[in-house]
DOVOZA-869994 format. One record per residue (C-alpha): x negated, y, z negated. Coordinates in Angstrom, 2 decimals. Example, Ala and Ser with C-alpha at 12.3 -4.5 7.8 and 13.67 -1.06 7.14 Angstrom:
% residues 2
<<-12.30; -4.50; -7.80>>
<<-13.67; -1.06; -7.14>>
***
This chain:
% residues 548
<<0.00; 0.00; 0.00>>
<<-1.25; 3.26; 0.79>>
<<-1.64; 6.40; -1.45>>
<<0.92; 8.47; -0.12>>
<<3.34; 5.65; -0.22>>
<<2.18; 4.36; -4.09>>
<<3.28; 8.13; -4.70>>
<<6.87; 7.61; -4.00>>
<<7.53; 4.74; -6.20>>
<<7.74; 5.50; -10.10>>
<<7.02; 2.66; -12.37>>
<<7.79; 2.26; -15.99>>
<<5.44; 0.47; -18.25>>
<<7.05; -0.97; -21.59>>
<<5.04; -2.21; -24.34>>
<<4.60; -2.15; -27.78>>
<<0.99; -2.32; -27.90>>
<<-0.59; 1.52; -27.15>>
<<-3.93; -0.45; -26.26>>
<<-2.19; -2.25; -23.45>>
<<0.18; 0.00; -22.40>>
<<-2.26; 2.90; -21.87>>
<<-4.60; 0.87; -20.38>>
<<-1.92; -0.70; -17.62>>
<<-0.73; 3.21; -17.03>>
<<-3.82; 4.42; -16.58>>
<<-4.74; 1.82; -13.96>>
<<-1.71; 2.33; -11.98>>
<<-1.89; 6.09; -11.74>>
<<-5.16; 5.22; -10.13>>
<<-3.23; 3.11; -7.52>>
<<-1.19; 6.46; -7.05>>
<<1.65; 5.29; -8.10>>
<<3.59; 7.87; -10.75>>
<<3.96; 6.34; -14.10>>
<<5.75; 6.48; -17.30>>
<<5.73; 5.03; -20.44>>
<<7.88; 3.45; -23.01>>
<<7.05; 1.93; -26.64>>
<<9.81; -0.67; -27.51>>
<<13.34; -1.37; -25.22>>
<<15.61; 1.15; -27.38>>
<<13.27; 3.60; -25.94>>
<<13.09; 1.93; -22.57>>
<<16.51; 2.20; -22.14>>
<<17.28; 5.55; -22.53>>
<<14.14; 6.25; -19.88>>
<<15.56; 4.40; -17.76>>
<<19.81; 5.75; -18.25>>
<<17.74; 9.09; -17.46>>
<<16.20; 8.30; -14.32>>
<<15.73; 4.89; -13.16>>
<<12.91; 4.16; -12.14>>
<<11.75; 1.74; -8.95>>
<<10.15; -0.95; -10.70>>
<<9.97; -1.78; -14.31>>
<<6.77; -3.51; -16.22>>
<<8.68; -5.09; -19.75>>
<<6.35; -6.76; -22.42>>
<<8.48; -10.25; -23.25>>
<<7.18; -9.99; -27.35>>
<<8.50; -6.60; -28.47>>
<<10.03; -6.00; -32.64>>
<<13.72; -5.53; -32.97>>
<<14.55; -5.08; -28.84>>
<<12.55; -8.05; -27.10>>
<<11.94; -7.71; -23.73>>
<<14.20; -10.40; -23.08>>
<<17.51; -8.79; -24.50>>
<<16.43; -5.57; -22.74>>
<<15.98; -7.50; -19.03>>
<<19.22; -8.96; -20.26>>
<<21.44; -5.37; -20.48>>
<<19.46; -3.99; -17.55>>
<<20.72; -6.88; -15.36>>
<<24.07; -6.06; -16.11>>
<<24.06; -2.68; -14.15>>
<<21.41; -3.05; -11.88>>
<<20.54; -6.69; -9.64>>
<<17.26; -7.86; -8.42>>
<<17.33; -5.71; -5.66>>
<<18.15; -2.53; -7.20>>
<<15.57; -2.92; -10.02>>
<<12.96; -5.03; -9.67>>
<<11.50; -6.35; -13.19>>
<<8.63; -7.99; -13.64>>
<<7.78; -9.31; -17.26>>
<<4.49; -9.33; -18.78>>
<<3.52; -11.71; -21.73>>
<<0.94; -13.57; -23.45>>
<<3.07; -16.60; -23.52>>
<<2.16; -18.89; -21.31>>
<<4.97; -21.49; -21.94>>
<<7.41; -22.62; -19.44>>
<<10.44; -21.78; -21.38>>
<<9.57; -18.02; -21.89>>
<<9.37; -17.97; -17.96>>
<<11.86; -19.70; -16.94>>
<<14.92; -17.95; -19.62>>
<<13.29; -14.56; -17.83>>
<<13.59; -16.03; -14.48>>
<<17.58; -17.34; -15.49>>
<<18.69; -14.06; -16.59>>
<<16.91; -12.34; -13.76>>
<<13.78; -11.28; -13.75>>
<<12.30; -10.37; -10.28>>
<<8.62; -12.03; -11.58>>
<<6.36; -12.66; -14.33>>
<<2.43; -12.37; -15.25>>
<<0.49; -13.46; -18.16>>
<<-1.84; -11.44; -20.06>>
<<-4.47; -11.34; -19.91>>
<<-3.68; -9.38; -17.25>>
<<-5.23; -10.24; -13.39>>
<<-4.98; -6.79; -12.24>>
<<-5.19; -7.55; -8.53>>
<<-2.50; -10.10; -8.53>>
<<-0.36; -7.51; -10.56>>
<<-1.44; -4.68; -8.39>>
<<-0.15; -7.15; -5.27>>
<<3.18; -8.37; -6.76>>
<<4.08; -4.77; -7.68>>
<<3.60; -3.68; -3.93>>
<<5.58; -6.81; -2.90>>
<<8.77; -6.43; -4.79>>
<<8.60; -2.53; -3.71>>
<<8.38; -3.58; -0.53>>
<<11.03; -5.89; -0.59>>
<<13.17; -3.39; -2.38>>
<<12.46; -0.82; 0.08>>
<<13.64; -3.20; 3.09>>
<<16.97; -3.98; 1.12>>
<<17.53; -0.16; 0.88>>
<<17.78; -0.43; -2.93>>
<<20.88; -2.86; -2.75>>
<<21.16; -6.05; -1.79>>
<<23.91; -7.17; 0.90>>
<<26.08; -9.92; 0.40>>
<<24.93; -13.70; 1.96>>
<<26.75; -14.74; 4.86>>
<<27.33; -18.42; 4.36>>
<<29.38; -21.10; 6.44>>
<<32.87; -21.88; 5.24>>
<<30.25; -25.17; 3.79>>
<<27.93; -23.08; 2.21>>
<<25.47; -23.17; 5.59>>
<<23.18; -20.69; 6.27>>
<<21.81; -19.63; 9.94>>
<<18.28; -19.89; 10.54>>
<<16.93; -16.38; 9.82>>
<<19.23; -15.48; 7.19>>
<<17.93; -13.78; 4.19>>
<<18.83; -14.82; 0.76>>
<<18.90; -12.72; -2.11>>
<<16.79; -10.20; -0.02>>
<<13.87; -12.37; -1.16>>
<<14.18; -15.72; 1.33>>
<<14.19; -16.36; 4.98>>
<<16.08; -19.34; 5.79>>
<<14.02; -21.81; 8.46>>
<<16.21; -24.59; 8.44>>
<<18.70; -26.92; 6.57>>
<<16.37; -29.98; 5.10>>
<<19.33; -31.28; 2.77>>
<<23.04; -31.55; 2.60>>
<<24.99; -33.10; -0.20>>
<<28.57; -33.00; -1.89>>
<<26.55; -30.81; -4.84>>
<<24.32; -28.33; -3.00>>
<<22.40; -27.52; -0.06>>
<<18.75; -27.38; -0.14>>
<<17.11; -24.86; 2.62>>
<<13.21; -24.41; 3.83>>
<<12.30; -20.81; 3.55>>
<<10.06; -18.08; 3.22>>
<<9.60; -16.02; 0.79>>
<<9.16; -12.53; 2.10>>
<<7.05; -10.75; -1.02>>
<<4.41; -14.06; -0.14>>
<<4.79; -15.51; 3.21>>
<<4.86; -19.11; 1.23>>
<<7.44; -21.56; 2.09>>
<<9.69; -22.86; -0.75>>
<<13.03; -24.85; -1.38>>
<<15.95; -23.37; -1.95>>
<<18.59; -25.35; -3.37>>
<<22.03; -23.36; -3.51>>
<<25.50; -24.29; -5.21>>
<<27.71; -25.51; -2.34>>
<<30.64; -22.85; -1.86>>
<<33.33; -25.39; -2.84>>
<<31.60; -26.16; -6.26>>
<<31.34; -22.45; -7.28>>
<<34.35; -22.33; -9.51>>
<<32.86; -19.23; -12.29>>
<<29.74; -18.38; -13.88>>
<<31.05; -20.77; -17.00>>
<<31.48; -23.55; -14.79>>
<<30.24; -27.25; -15.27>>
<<28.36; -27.07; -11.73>>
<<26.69; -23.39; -13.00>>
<<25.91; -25.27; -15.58>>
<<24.35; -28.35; -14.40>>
<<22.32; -25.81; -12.03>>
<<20.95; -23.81; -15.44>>
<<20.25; -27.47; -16.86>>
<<18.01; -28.41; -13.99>>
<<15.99; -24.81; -13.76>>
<<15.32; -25.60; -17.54>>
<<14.14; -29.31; -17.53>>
<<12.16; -28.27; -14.15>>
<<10.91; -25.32; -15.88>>
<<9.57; -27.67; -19.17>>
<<8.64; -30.57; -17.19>>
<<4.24; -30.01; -16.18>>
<<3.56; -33.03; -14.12>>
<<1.72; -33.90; -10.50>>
<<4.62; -35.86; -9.43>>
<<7.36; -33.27; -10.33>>
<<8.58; -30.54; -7.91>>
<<7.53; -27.41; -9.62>>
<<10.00; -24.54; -10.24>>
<<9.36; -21.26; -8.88>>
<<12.41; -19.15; -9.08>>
<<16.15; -19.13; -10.19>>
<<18.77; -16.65; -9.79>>
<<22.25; -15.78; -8.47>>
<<23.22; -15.42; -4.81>>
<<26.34; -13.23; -3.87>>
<<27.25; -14.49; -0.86>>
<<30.56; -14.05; 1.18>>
<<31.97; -17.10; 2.99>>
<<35.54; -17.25; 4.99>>
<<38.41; -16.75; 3.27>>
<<41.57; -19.71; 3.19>>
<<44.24; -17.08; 4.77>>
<<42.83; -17.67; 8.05>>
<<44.14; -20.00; 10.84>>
<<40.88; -22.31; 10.13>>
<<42.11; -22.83; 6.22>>
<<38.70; -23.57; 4.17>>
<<40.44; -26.29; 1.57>>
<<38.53; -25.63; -1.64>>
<<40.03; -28.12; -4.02>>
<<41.38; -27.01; -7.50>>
<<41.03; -23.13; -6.70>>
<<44.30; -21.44; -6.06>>
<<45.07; -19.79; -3.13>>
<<46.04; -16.48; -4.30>>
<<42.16; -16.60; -6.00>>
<<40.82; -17.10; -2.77>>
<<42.67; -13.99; -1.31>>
<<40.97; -11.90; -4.15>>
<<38.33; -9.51; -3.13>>
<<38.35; -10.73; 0.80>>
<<36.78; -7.63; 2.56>>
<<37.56; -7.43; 6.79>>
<<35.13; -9.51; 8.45>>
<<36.04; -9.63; 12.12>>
<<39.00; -10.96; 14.29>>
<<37.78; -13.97; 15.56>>
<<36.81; -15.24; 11.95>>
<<39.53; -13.76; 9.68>>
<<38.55; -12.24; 6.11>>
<<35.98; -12.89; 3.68>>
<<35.44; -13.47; -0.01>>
<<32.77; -13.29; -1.86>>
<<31.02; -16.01; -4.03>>
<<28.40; -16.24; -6.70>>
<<26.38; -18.83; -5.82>>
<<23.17; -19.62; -8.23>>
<<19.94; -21.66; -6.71>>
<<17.01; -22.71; -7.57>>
<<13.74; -21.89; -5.94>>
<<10.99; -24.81; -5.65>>
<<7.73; -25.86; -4.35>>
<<8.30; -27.03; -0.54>>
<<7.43; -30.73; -0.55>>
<<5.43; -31.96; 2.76>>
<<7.41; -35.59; 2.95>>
<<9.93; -37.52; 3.76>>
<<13.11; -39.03; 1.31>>
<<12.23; -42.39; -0.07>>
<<15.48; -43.82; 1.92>>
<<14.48; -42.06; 5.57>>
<<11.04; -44.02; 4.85>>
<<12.34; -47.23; 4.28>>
<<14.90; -46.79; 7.10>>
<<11.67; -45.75; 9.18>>
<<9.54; -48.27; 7.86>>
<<11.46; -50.72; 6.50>>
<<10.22; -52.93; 3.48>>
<<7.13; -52.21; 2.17>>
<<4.39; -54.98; 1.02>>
<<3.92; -55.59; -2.26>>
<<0.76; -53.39; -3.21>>
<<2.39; -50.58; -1.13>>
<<5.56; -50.86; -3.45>>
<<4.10; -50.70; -6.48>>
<<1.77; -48.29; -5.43>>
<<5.06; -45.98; -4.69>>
<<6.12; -46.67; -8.21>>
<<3.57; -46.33; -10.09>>
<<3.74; -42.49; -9.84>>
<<7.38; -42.32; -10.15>>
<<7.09; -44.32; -13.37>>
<<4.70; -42.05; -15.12>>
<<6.12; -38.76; -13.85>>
<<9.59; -40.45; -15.48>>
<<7.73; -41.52; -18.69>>
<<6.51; -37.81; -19.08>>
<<10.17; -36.56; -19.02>>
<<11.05; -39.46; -22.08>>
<<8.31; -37.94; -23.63>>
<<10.00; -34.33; -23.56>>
<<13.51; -35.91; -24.72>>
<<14.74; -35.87; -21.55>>
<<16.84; -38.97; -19.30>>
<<16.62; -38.30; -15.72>>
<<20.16; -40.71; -14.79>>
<<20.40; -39.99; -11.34>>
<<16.81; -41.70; -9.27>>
<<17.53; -42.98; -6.13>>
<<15.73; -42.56; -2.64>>
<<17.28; -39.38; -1.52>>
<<15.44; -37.96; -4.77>>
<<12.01; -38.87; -4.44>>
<<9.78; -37.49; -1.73>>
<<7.12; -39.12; -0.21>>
<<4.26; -37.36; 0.95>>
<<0.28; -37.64; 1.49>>
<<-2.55; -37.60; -0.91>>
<<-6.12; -37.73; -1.11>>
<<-7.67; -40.38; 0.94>>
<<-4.40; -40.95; 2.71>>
<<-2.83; -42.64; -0.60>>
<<1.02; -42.17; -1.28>>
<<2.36; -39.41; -3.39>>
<<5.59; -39.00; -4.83>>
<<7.56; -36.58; -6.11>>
<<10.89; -36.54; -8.32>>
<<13.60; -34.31; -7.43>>
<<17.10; -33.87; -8.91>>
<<17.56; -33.27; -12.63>>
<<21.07; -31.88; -12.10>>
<<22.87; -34.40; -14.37>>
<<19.71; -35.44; -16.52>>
<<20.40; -35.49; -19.55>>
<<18.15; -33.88; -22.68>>
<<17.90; -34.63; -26.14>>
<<18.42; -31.23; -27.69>>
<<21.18; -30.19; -25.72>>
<<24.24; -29.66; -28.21>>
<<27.03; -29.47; -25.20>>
<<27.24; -32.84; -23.45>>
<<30.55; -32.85; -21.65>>
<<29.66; -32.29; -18.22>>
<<27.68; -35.36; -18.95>>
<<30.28; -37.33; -19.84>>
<<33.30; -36.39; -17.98>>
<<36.50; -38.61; -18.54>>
<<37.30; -37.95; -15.12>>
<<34.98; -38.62; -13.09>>
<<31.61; -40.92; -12.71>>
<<28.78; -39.10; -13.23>>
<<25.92; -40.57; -11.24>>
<<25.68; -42.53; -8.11>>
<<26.55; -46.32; -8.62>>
<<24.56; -47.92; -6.34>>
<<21.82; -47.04; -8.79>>
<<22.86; -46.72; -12.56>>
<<22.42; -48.69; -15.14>>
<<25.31; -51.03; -16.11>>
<<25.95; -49.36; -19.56>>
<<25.80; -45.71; -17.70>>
<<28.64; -47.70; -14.96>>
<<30.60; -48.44; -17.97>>
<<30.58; -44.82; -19.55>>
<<28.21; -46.06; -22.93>>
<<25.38; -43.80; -23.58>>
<<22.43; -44.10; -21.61>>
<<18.85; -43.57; -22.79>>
<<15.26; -43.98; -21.28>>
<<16.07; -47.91; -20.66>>
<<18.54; -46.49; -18.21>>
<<16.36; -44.77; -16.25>>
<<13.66; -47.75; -16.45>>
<<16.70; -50.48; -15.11>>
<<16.97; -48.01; -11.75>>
<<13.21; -47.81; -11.51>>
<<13.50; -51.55; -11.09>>
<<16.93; -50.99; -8.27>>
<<13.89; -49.01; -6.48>>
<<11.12; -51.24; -6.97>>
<<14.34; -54.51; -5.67>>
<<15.19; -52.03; -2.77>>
<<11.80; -51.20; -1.74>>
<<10.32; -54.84; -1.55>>
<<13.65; -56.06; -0.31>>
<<15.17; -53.42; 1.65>>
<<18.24; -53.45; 0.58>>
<<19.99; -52.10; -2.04>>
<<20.96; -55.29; -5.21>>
<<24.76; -53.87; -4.76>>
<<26.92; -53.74; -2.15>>
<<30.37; -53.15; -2.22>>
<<32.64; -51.17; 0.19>>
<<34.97; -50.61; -2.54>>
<<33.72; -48.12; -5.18>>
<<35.48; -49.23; -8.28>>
<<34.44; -53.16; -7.09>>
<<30.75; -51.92; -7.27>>
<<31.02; -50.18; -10.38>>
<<32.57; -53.75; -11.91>>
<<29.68; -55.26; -10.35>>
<<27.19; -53.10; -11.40>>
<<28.33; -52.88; -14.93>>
<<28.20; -56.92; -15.14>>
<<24.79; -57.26; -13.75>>
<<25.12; -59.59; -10.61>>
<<22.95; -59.28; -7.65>>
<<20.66; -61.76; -4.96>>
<<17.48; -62.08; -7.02>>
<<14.59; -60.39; -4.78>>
<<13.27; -64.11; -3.79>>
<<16.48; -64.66; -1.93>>
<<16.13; -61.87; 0.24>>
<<11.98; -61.58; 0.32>>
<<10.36; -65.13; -0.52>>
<<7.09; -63.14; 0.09>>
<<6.99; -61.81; -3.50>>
<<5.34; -63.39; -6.00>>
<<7.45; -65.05; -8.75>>
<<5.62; -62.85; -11.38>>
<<6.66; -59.75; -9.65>>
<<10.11; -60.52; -9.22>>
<<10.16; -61.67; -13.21>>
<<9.16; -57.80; -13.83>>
<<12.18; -56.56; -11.52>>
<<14.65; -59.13; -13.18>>
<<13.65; -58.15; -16.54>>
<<13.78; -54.09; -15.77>>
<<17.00; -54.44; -14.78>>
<<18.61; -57.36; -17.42>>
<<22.18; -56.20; -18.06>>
<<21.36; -56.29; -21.92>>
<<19.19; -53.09; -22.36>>
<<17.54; -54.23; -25.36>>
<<15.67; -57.69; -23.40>>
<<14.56; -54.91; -20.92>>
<<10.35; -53.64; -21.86>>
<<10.27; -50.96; -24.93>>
<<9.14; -48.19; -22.47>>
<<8.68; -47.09; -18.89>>
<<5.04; -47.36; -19.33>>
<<5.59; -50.86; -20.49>>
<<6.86; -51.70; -17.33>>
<<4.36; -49.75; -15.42>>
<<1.52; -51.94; -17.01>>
<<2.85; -55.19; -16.00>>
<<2.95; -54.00; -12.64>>
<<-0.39; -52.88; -12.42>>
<<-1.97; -56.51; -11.59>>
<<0.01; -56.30; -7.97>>
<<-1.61; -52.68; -7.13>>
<<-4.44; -52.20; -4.79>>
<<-7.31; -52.04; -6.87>>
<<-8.59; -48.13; -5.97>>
<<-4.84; -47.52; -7.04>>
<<-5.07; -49.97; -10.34>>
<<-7.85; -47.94; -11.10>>
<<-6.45; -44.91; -11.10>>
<<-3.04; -45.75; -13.15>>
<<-4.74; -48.23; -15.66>>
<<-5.77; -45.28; -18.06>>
<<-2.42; -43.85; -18.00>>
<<-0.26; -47.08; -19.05>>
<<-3.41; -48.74; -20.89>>
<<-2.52; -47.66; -24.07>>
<<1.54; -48.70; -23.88>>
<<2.49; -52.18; -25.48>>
<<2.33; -55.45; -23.62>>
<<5.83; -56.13; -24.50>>
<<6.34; -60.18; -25.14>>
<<9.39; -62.18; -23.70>>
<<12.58; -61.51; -25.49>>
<<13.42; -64.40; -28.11>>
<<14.49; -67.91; -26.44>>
<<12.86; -66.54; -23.19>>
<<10.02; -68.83; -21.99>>
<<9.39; -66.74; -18.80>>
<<9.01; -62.95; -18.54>>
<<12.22; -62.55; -17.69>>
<<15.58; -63.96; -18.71>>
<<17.80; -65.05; -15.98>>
<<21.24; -63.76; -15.42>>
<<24.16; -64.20; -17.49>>
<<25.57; -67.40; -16.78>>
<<29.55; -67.59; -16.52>>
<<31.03; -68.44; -19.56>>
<<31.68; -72.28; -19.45>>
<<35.07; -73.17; -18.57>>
<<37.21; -75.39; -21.61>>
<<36.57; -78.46; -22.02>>
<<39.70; -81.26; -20.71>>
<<40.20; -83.61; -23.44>>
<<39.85; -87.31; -21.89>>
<<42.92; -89.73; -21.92>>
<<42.70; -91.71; -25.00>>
<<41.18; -95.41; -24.34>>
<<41.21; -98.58; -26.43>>
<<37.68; -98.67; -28.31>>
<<35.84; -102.10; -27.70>>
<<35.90; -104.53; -30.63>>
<<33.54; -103.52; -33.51>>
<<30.42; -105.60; -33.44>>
<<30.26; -106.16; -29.66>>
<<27.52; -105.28; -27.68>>
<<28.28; -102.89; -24.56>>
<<29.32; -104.17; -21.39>>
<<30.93; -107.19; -23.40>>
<<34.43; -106.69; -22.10>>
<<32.92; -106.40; -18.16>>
<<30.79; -109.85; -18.65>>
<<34.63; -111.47; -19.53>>
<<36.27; -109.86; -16.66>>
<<33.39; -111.50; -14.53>>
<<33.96; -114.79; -16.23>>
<<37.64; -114.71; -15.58>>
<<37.20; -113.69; -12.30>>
<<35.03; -116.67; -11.54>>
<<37.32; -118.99; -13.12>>
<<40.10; -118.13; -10.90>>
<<37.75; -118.84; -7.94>>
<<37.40; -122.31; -8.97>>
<<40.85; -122.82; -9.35>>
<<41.72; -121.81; -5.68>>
<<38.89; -123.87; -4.78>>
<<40.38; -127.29; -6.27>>
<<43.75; -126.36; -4.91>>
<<42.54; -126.25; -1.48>>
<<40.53; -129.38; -1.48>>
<<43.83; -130.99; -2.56>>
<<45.67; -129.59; -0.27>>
<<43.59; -130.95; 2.61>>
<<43.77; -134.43; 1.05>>
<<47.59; -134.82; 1.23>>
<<47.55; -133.63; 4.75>>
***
């Protein structure tokens, strides 16, 4: 940014400590940009009702005021756009960043301080609020919640292309304009927006928090979160958009005109969530690609999953909802797999005191295919669950098929929650025995014959891995418990239920042989009788021929 046009934009620093604030004030000034200072938020505030400024510098660990509350009344009068904010703290822990980024903080830095990268994420988010004029502009969406490539969301993202579409959300490449750096946006589909209070708001928040808390190489990494107003085609037109449960006269609510051929609009408030963009494939497109993979490729694919899975257990936190479409598969060093975990929309965390989106008593929370039989049946699910659908993806992987099949939804959910499927064998006689005793065993109907932990599992599958691969996971799951059979189990694994054994038919009631006969008495008499009669006939013939 040049001089003259640093001049024009006013920034206000806010920060409780004089040492830091001067010294961030006096810097800037040097940039040429005009600056002013505030001590706490109290003070911050009324600078800013005064004359608002075009960017605003807020300390996160302030007395009384923290910088939080103050982003948090600031964002109710001015938006992203309109304000930029970007917070500065010492913190360096996920949650600070991430509650700033929820209730809407343009971007964050960490002091100490990296002047330059400041310096270059001020000028950005000027920039970008110079090119929204100061306001930002409704999305135009789709009647489904589609975006045109080159459409700009939030002022802040360039839409490329549609990478994912699903009865949740719709998942976008873009670019970020302040960077040039192409992300993930993942955005509430328009006929799930029902209110900021809603369960799918909700479930969005929950997933930009565990995100946000989980630190791991095989875990899409949050960037951003916020709220996208967005105006999609109203239902009073010709082409009715059917948005289930929502009321028509609601829809006809703030419509503004659009044009003739397309009818009205209405707006929307549509959060998303802002991620790393992944350079892979799904897990299913691969395996519909590819098919089945060998053995040491399979467990080489789940080896990563498993730990990245056992690091979320560690945090509290149940994932419930793995299956292909959620794991990427991408390229590491020295061409080895590398996957990544996606979708923690409906996991489920320990220390979360509101469960009933969770749990809803109408509807099945999950995808059946792949849960566990006590989450099929609606019983609480813990990290057991999670390790009987790592072993669905280890089955489907080596197999190729999914273990359940069923046309019929509530048919698979019966036969999910009882625990019947083709053992691998059946469908792969390639794998070894051992391996499928692992599979079997992650996924016994009983939870408590399943192994103690993910990384219980993990361990006994490190004997199939390659052995650069071994090497590199043996450290991790070393130290976790080599978990013996469960009692009256001879084999790693128990086999499946058997049907319960039908009633026994009582037998007719027969004479009992004579007490101090040996058996097969009463058959030796019969054969003497029989004989006996023999003879007769015999004699009665012969006499017979002598009288003719």
């Amino acid at each position: 940014m040049s001089e003259q046009k640093s001049a024009e934009a006013t920034l206000l620093v806010v920060d409780d400590n004089e040492a830091n604030r001067d010294m961030l004030a006096r810097r800037l000034r040097r940039q040429g940009y005009e600056v002013d200072t505030a001590i706490d938020g109290p003070q911050a505030l009324a600078k800013i009702e005064e004359a608002v400024p075009d960017l605003v510098l807020l300390d996160v660990m302030m007395p009384g005021m923290s910088g939080l509350e103050v982003l948090r009344y600031l964002r109710n009068l001015y938006d992203r756009a309109e304000l930029p904010i970007l917070m500065a703290t010492a913190k360096t822990d996920s949650e600070d960043v991430v509650q700033a980024l929820a209730i809407g903080a343009n971007d964050y830095v960490t002091k100490p301080i990296d002047f330059p990268v400041l310096l270059a994420r001020v000028a950005s988010h000027l920039q970008t609020r110079a090119a929204s004029g100061g306001s930002s502009q409704p999305t135009v969406l789709s009647a489904e919640g589609d975006a045109e490539p080159g459409t700009v969301l939030d002022g802040r993202f360039r839409v490329e292309r549609t990478v994912g579409v699903g009865g949740f959300a719709i998942v976008f490449q873009a670019t970020q304009l302040s960077t040039g750096q192409s992300v993930a946006v993942k955005v509430l589909r328009t006929q799930r927006a029902m209110g900021d209070a809603g369960d799918d708001h909700r479930r969005f928040e929950t997933e930009m928090k565990l995100i946000g808390r989980l630190r791991h190489p095989h875990v899409v990494r949050l960037m951003d979160y916020g709220i996208l107003e967005a105006t999609v085609p109203s239902a009073d037109t010709w082409s009715e958009v059917s948005e289930p449960g929502v009321p028509m006269e609601e829809l006809r609510q703030d419509t503004e005109p659009f044009n003739e051929s397309s009818g009205r609009r209405h707006k929307k408030r549509l959060p998303y969530i802002v991620m790393e963009y992944l350079e892979g494939d799904p897990l299913d497109r691969v395996l519909k690609r590819q098919g089945p993979l060998d053995v040491p490729s399979a467990v080489e694919m789940i080896l990563p999953i498993a730990s990245a899975i056992a690091e979320a257990h560690r945090m509290g936190i149940v994932h419930r909802d793995l299956k292909p479409p959620n794991v990427i598969v991408g390229r590491g060093p020295r061409d080895s797999l590398h996957p990544w975990v996606l979708d923690f929309g409906i996991a489920r965390p320990d220390d979360f005191e509101d469960d009933s989106f969770h749990r809803r008593e109408d509807a099945l929370i999950g995808t059946p295919e792949y849960m566990s039989p006590e989450q099929a049946r609606g019983q609480t699910t813990d990290e057991k669950s999670d390790q009987y659908t790592l072993g669905v993806l280890l089955y489907e992987v080596l197999t190729g098929r999914r273990p359940f099949r069923e046309r019929n939804i509530a048919d698979l959910v019966q036969k999910v929650s009882r625990g019947r499927f083709p053992k691998p064998r059946e469908l792969q006689p390639s794998i070894p025995e051992e391996l499928e005793a692992i599979i079997l065993r992650a996924m016994d109907p009983l939870p408590d014959r399943r192994f103690s932990t993910v990384e219980s599992f993990a361990k006994a599958l490190l004997p199939f891995a390659p052995d650069t691969i071994r090497g590199r996971w043996s450290g991790a799951f070393s130290a976790a418990p080599t978990d013996p059979p469960p009692a009256g189990q001879m084999a790693t694994v128990r086999p499946l239920p058997s049907p319960a054994p039908l009633p026994r038919i009582p037998k007719s009631p027969e004479a009992p042989e004579p007490i101090g006969q040996e058996p097969g008495a009463q058959l030796k008499r019969i054969a003497l009788g029989l004989a006996l009669v023999g003879v007769a006939f015999a004699v009665i013939a012969a006499l017979l021929l002598l009288d003719s």
